[in-house]
C-alpha positions as CSV (number, residue, x, y, z in Angstrom):
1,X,-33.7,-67.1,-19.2
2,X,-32.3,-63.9,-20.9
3,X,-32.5,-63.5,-24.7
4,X,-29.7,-61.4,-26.3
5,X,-30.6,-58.8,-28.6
6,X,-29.7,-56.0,-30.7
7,X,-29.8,-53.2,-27.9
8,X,-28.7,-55.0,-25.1
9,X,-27.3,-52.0,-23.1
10,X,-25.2,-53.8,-20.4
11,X,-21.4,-52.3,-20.0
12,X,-22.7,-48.6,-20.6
13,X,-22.3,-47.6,-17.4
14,X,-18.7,-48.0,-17.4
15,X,-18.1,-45.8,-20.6
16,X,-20.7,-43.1,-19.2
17,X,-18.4,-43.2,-16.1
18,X,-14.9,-43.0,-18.0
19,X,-16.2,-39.9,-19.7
20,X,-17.7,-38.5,-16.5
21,X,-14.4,-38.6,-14.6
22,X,-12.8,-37.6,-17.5
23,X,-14.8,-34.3,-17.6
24,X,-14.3,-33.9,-13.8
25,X,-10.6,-34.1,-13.6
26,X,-10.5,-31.7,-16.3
27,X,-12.9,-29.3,-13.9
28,X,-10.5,-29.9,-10.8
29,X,-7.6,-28.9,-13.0
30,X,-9.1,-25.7,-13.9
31,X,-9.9,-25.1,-10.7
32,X,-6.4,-25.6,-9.3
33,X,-5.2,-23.4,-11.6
34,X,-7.1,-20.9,-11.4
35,X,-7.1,-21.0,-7.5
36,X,-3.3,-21.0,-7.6
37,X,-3.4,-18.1,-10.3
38,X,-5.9,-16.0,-8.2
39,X,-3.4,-16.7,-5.4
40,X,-0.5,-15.5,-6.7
41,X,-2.1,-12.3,-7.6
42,X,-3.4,-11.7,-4.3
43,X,0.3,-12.3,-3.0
44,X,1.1,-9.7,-5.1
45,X,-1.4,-7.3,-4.4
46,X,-0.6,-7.2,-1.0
47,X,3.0,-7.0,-1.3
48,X,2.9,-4.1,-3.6
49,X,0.3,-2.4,-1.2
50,X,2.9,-2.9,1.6
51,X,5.8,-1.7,-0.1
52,X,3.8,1.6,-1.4
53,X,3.0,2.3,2.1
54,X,7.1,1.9,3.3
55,X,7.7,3.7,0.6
56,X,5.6,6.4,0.9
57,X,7.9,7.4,4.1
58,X,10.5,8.1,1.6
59,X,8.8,11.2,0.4
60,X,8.5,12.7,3.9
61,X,12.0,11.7,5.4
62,X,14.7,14.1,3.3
63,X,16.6,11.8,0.7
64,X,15.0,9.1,1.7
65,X,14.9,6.7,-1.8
66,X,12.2,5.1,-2.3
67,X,12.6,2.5,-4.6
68,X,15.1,1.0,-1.9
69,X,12.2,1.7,0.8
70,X,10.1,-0.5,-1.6
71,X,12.5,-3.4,-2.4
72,X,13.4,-3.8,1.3
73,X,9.4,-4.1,2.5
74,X,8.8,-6.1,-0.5
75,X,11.9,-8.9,0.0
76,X,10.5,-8.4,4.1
77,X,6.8,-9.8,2.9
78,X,8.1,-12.4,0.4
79,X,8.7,-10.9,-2.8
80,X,10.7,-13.4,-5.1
81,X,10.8,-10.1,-7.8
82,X,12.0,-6.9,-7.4
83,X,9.3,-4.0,-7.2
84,X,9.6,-0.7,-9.2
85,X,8.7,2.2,-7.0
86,X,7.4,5.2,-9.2
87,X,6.8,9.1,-7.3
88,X,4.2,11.5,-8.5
89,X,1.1,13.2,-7.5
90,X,-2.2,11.4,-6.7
91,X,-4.8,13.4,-7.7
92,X,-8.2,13.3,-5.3
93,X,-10.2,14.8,-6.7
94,X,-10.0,12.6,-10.2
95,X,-8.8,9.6,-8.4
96,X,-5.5,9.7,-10.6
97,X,-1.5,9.4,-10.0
98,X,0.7,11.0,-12.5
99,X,4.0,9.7,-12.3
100,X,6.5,12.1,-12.3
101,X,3.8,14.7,-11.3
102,X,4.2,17.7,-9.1
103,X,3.8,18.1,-6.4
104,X,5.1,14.7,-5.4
105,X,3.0,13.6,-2.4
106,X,2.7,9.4,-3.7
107,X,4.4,6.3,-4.7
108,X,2.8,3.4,-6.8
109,X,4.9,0.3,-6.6
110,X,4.2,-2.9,-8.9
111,X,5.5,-6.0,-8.5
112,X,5.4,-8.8,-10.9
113,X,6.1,-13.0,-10.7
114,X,5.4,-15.3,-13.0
115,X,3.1,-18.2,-12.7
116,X,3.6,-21.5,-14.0
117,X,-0.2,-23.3,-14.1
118,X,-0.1,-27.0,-12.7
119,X,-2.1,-29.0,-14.9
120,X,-1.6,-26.7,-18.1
121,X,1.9,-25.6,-19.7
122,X,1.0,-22.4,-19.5
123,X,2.9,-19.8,-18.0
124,X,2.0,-16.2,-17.3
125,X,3.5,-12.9,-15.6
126,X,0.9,-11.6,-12.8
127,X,1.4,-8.0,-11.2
128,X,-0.1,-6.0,-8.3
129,X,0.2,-2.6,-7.9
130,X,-0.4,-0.3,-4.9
131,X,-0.7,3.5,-4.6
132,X,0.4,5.5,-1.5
133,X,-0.3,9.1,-0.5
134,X,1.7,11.2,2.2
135,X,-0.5,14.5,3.1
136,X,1.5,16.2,5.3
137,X,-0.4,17.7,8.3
138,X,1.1,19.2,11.1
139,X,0.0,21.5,14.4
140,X,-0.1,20.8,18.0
141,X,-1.1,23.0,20.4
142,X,-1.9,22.9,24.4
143,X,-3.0,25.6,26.7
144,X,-5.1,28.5,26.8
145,X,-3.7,32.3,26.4
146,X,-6.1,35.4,27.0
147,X,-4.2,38.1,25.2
148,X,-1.2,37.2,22.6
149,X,0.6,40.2,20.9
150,X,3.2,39.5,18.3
151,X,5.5,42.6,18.8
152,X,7.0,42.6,15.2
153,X,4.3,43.8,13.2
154,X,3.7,47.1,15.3
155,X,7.2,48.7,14.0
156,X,6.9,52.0,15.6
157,X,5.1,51.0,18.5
158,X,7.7,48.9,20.3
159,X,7.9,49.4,23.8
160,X,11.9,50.3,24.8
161,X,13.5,46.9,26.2
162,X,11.8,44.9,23.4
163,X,13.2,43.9,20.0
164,X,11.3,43.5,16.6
165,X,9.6,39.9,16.6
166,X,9.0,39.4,20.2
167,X,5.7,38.3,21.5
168,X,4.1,39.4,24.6
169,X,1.9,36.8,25.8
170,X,-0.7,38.0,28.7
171,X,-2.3,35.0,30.9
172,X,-0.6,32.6,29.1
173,X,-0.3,28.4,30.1
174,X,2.0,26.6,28.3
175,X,2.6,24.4,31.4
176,X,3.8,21.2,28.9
177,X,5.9,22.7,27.0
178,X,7.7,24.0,29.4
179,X,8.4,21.4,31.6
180,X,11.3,19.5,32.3
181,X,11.7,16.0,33.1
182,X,15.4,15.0,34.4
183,X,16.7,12.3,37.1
184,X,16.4,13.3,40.5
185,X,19.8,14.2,42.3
């Protein structure tokens, strides 16, 4: 038979697991909330990176706005907020946008939401933003010429029959361009 004594230690296990699961539950509710937090700021990222690409077009196309460029892309991936589309100049070199810089050749969009944490009252306002860059390039050539004379700069020299700012092209292909596609009759 069992004698009682002062330091009988029978029931602590139940108070060592009430504070354990105690200090868990507090863990998983961090952990939600910062999952959901880190969620909703991805969301955002991407939607701001979307919308700066749309509304990058808008600095290529003539008039083309793009702040409405933005909002559209943004509302089409799942934006609950409006976006604010800002033109400037990105800067390479330094890795920089100025807004309002010149010349314009980018667009940085943000878009904020807020976040409402599960467990916790807390509330907070997360953002993305994305930058965008047009670089206009442009040149397309096909064929292969031998001799190509641009008539215009000789002045005097223009043979009779031709006007200033013709070319005379010697061996020339240009077999694409010229071509023409149409129904058969």
């Amino acid at each position: 038979m069992r004698r009682a004594s002062s330091d009988d230690e029978r029931g602590v296990i139940i108070v060592l697991s009430a504070m354990f699961l105690t200090v868990m539950l507090i863990l998983a509710s961090l952990a939600i909330d910062t999952g959901g937090r880190e969620t909703t700021r991805r969301t955002d990222q991407k939607i701001a990176d979307l919308a700066a690409l749309d509304a990058v077009r808008g600095l290529v196309v003539a008039g083309g706005n793009t702040q409405t460029l933005a909002t559209a892309s943004a509302t089409r991936n799942g934006a609950t907020t409006t976006p604010t589309a800002t033109n400037g100049n990105w800067n390479a070199s330094t890795g920089t946008f100025t807004a309002g810089g010149s010349p314009t050749n980018a667009v940085e969009v943000t878009i904020a939401s807020p976040y409402h944490d599960f467990f916790n009252s807390l509330t907070a306002t997360l953002s993305g933003t994305g930058i965008a860059t047009s670089s206009q390039v442009a040149g397309f050539q096909i064929g292969s010429t031998t001799l190509s004379l641009s008539l215009g700069t000789l002045n005097g020299l223009v043979p009779a029959g031709f006007a200033p700012g013709d070319d005379l092209n010697v061996l020339g292909y240009n077999g694409l361009v010229n071509t023409k596609i149409g129904r058969a009759s």
